[in-house]
C-alpha positions in Angstrom: 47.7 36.8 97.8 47.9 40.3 97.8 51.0 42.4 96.1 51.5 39.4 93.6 54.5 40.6 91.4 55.3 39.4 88.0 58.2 40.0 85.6 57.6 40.0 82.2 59.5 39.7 78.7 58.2 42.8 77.2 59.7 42.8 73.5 57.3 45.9 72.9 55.4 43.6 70.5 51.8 43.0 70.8 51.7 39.6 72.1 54.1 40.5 75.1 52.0 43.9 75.6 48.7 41.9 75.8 50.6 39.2 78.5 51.1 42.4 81.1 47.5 43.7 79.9 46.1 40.4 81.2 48.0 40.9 84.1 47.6 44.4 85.6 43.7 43.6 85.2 43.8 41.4 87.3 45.7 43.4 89.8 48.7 42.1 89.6 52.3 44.4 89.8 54.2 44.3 86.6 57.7 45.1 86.0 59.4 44.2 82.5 62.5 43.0 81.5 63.7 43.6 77.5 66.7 42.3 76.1 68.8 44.4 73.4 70.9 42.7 71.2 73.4 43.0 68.3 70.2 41.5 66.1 67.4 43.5 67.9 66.0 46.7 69.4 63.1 46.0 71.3 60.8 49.1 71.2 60.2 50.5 75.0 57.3 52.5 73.9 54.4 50.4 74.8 56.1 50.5 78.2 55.3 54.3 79.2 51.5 53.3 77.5 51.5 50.5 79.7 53.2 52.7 82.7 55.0 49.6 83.9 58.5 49.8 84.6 60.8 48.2 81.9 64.8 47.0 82.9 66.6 47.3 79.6 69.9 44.4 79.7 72.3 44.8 76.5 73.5 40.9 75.6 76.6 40.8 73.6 79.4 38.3 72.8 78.3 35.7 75.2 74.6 36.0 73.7 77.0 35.6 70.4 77.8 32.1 71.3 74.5 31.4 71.5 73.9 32.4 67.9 76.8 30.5 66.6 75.6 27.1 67.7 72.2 26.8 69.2 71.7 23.3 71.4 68.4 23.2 69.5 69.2 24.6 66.4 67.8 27.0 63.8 64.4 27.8 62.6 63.8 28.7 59.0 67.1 31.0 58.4 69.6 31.7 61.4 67.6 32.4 64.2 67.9 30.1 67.0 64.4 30.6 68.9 64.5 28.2 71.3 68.0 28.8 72.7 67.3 32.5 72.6 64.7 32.2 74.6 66.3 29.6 77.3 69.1 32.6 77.3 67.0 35.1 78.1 64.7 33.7 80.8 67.8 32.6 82.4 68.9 36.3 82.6 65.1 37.0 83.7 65.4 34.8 86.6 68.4 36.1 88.0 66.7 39.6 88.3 62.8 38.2 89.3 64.8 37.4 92.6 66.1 41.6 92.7 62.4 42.7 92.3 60.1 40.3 94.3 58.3 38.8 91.7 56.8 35.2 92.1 56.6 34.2 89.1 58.2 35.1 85.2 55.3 35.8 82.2 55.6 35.9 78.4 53.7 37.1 75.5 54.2 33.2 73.6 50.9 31.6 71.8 50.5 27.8 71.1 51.7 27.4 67.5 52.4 31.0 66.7 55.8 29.8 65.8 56.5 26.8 64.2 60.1 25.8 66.0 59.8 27.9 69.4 56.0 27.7 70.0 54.8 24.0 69.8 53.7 22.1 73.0 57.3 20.6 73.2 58.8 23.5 72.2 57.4 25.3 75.2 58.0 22.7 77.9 61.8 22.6 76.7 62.3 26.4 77.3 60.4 25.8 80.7 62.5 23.1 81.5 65.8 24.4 80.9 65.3 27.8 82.2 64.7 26.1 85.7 61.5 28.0 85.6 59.4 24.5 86.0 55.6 25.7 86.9 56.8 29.4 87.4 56.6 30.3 83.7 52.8 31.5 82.8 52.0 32.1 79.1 48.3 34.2 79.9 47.4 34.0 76.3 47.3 30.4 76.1 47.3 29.2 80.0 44.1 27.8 79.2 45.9 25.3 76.4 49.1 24.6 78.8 49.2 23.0 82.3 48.8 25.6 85.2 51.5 26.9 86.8 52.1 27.7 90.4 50.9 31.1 90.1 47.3 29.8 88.9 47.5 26.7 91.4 47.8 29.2 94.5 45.7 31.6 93.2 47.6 34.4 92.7 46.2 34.6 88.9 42.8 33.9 88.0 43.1 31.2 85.7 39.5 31.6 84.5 40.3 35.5 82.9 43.2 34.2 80.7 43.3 32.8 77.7 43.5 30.1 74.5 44.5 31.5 71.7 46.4 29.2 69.7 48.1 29.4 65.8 49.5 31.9 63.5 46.4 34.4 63.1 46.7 37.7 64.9 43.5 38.1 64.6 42.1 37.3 68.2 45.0 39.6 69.6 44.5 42.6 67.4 40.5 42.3 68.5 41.7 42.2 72.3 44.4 44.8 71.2 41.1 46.9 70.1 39.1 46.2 73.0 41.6 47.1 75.6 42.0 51.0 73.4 45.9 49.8 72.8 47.8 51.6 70.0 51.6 51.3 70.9 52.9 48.2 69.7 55.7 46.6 67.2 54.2 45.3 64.3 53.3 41.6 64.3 56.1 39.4 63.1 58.4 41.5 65.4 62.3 42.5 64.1 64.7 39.8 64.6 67.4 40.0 62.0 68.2 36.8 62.5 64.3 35.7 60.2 65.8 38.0 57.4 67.0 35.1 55.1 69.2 38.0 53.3 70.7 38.5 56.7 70.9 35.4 57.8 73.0 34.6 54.6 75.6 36.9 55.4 75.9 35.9 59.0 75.8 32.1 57.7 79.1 33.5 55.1 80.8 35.3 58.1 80.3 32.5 60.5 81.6 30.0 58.0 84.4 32.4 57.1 85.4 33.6 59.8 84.3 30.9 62.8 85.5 31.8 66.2 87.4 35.1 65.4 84.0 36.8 64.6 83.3 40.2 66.3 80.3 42.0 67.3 81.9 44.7 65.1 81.6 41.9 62.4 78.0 41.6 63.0 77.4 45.2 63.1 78.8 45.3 59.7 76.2 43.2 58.3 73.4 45.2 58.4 75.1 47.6 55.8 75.3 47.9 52.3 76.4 45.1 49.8 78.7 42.0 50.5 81.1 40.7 49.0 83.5 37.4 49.1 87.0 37.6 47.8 88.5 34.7 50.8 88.0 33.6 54.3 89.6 37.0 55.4 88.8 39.5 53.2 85.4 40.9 51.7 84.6 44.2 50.6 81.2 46.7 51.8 79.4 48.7 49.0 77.2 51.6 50.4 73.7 51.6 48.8 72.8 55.4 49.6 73.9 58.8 51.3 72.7 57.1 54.5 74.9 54.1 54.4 78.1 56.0 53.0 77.9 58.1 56.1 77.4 55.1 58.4 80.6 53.3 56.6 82.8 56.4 57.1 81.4 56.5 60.7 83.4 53.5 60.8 87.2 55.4 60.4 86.2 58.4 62.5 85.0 56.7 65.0 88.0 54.1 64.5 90.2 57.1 65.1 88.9 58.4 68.2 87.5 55.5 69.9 90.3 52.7 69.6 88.7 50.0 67.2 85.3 50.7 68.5 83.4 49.9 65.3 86.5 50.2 62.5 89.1 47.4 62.3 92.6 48.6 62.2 92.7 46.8 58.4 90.1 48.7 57.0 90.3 50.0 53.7 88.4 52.7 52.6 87.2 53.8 48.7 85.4 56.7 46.8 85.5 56.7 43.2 87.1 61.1 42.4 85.0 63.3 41.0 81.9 61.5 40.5 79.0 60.8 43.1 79.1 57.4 44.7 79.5 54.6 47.2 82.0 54.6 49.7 83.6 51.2 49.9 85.5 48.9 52.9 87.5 46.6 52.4 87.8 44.6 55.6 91.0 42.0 55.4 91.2 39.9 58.5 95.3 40.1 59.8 96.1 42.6 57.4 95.7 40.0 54.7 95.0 42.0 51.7 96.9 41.8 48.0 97.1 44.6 45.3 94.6 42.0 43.6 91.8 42.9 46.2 92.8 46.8 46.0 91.8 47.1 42.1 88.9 44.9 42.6 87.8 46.6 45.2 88.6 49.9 43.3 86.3 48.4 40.2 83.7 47.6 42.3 83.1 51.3 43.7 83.5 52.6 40.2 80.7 49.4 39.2 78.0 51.4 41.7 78.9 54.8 41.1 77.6 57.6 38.7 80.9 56.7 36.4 80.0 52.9 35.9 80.0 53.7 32.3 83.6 55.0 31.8 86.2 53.2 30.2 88.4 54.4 33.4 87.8 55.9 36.6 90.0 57.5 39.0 89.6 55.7 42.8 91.0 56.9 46.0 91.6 54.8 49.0 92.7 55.1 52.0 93.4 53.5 55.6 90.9 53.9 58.5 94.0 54.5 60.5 96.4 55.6 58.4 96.7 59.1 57.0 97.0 59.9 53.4 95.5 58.5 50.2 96.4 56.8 46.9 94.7 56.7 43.6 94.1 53.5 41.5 93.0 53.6 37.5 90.5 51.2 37.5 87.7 50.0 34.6 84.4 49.4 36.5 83.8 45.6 37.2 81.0 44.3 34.6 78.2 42.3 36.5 78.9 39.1 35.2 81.8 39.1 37.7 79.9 39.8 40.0 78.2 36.7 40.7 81.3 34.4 42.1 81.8 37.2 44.7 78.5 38.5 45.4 77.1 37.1 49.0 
């Protein structure tokens, strides 16, 4: 068949960049499909290496429901392979149909993975994608049963591959022998494997259950959590970088309706020394002059004044001009550890 089309989930990592390899040698038309999410940011990179063209879809609070309770459950912290990837290759057959490709490839290898990439695994995320014998896997078509596309010919079954388990090896060598050099490294960058991640997400989801927000999530991936009830916890910046990122949060707030800032957020700098900035996020406005001051001692806790007897903290709303000073002693680390997330 000449003019065979494929579409192909291009993560940017090397196993989906050695899938459209396999491809395009064997004359075949690529186009790839990455998915963006609140967890990940696929690099597009390889794409322009590969000279392919690459559809970029953003997933947000529906690909959120997916996250909060996976049909198939999680792998080792709070990542939900197998659902994810049902999601996505039901997004990626919706648009195969808008570009005239016959069939839908992936970068997957038998046993890479130990939840999403066993045999049964595999035939699961076939089955209920509705992609039955339309989903090839070039580097391990050899291990699997062939699909449509080898059946009529339109890939050369022969010039694909078997590579099976977790070594990289055989890929970087093929990686090598091709002369690639834009790819993700190995592993890829799902927040949802960071078990430190994935402990806050488990705390927020717990917390929180259905009235969590994508703003929520975004929060997670800066500075230091803490605990003080289901509604409220408090956000310790760790560097300049973060400090700016949490402030981004009321100026942004402010000229953006709510766009990342909730309208409850409490902001904290400890005066006159250098330190963190501080939110305190209270769900419904539910905050007490309890949570204020020990909000207040934490920021004095991680700031250059940790070792005064008092410290001067200001704090103020993210939508609310003006601010207030609390006289706070800085939190000792032992009382830390009830709170700390």
């Amino acid at each position: 068949m000449d003019n065979t089309k494929a579409l192909v989930l291009f993560s940017g990592g090397l196993d989906s960049t050695l899938a459209v390899k396999l491809l395009v040698e064997q004359g075949i038309e690529v186009v790839g499909i990455t998915f963006t999410t609140p967890f990940t940011n696929p690099s597009i990179e390889g794409a322009k290496e590969l000279n392919i063209p690459l559809k970029i879809i953003h997933l947000g609070e529906e690909y959120l429901e997916i996250v909060k309770l996976p049909k198939y459950g999680y792998g080792k912290n709070m990542n939900p392979c197998i659902d994810c990837k049902i999601f996505m290759l039901k997004r990626a057959k919706e648009y195969m149909a808008q570009v005239g490709a016959e069939f839908i490839a992936t970068g997957e290898v038998l046993g890479e993975r130990p939840k999403s990439q066993k045999k049964d695994a595999l035939w699961i995320i076939e089955r209920d994608s509705d992609l039955k014998g339309l989903l090839l896997r070039p580097l391990s078509a050899k291990l699997l049963p062939a699909t449509i596309a080898e059946e009529k010919g339109w890939v050369n079954r022969e010039k694909l591959l078997n590579i099976q388990g977790r070594s990289r090896k055989p890929q970087m060598a093929l990686a090598k022998e091709f002369g690639i050099t834009t790819y993700e490294t190995p592993a890829g960058g799902c927040l949802l494997t960071d078990p430190i991640f994935s402990r806050k997400l488990k705390d927020l989801f717990t917390c929180l259950k259905d009235d969590t927000s994508l703003n929520d999530i975004q929060l997670l991936t800066i500075g230091r959590h803490f605990r003080l009830s289901p509604t409220t916890k408090i956000i310790v910046g760790r560097n300049d970088e973060e400090n700016k990122k949490l402030l981004e949060f009321q100026v942004l707030n402010l000229q953006v309706l709510n766009l990342l800032a909730q309208v409850d957020d409490i902001l904290f700098k400890v005066v006159n020394f250098p330190g963190p900035i501080t939110i305190l996020r209270g769900k419904g406005g539910k905050v007490t002059q309890e949570h204020l001051e020990l909000t207040a001692r934490l920021t004095a806790r991680y700031s250059k004044a940790k070792e005064e007897d008092m410290v001067a903290v200001e704090y103020w709303g993210a939508t609310t001009p003006g601010k207030k000073i609390l006289s706070v002693s800085p939190i000792k680390d032992s009382e830390l550890v009830s709170i700390r997330i």
